[in-house]
C-alpha positions in Angstrom: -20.2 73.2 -119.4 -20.1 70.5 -116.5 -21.4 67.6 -119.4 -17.9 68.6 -121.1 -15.6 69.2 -118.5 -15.4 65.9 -116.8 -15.1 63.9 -120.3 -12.4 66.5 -120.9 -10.7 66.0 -117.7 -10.4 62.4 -118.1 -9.6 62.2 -121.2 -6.6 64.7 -120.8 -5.8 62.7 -117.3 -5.8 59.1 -119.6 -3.3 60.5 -121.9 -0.8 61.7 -119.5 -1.0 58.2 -117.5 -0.8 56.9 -120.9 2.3 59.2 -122.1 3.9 57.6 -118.4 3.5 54.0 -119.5 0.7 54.1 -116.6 -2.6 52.3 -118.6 -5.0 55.7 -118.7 -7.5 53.6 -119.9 -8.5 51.9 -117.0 -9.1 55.5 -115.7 -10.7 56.2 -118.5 -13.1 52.9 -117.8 -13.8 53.9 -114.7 -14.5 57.4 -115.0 -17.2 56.8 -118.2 -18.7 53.7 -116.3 -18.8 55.1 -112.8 -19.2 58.6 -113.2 -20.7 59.0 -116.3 -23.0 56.3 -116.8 -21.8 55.0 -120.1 -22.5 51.1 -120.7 -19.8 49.2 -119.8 -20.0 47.3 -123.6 -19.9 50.9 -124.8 -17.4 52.1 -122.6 -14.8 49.4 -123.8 -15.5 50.2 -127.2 -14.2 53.9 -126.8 -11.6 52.9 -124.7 -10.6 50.8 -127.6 -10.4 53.3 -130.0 -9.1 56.3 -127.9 -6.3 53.5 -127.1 -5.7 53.1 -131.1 -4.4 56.8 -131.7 -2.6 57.4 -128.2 -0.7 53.8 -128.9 0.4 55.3 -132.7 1.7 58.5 -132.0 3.5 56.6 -128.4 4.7 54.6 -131.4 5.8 57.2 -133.3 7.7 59.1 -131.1 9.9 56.1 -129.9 10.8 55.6 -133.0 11.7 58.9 -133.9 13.7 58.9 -130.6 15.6 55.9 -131.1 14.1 54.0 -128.5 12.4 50.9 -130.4 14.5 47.5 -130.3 13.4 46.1 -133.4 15.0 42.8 -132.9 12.6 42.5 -129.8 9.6 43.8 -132.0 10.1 41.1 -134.5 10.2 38.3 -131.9 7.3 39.8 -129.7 5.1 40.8 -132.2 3.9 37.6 -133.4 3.2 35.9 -130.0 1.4 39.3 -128.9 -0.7 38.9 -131.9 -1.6 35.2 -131.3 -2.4 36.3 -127.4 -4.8 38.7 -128.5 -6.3 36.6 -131.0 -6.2 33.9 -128.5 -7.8 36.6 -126.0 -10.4 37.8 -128.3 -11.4 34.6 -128.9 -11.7 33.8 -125.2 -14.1 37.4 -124.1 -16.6 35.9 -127.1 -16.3 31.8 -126.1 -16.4 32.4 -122.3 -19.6 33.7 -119.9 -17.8 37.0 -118.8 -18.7 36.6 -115.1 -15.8 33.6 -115.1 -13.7 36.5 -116.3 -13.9 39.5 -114.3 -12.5 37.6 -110.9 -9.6 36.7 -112.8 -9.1 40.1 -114.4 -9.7 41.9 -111.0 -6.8 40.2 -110.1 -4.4 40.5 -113.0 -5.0 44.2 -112.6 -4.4 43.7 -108.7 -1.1 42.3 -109.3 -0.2 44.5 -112.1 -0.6 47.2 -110.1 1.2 45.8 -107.6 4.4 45.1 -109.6 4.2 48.9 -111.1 4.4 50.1 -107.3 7.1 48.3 -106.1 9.3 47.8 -109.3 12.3 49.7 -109.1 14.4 51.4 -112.4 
């Protein structure tokens, strides 16, 4: 029961922060890396596809709400794809030890701004 329940728990805990707009899966990271023991290559690959479903239905239901601007789609969409083309390309060209200073901050700061920012 307790080889379930804390997969379970953080997996349900992901999806809410990621119903919020919150980025479960950097909970999700942590939890299989640092509390489960899962490789961290391994880890990102299930993050990865646990993101793929959670982002379609988020999808979805905006659109079933009303709540996509499709004029922005159509002009974000193709730099977002090129940045994570461009970003792919990077994680495979580059040692990954220049990356995770870099990233550590990003998420620093990005955390930051969700804090403080104001609606």
């Amino acid at each position: 029961m307790k080889e379930i329940l804390l997969p379970l728990l953080a997996g349900c805990g992901a999806g809410i922060l990621s119903a919020w707009g919150v980025g479960g899966g950097t909970l999700l990271l942590l939890v299989m890396t640092l509390l489960l023991g899962v490789d961290r290559t391994a880890a990102q690959g299930i993050n990865l596809l646990y993101f793929l479903p959670t982002a379609a239905a988020g999808l979805l239901c905006h659109r079933k709400n009303g709540l996509l601007d499709r004029e922005l789609i159509r002009a974000a969409a193709p730099w977002g794809l090129l940045s994570a083309a461009a970003g792919a390309w990077l994680a495979t060209a580059v040692d990954p030890s220049l990356l995770r200073r870099p990233f550590g901050l990003f998420l620093l700061v990005a955390g930051f701004v969700s804090l403080t920012q104001r609606e």
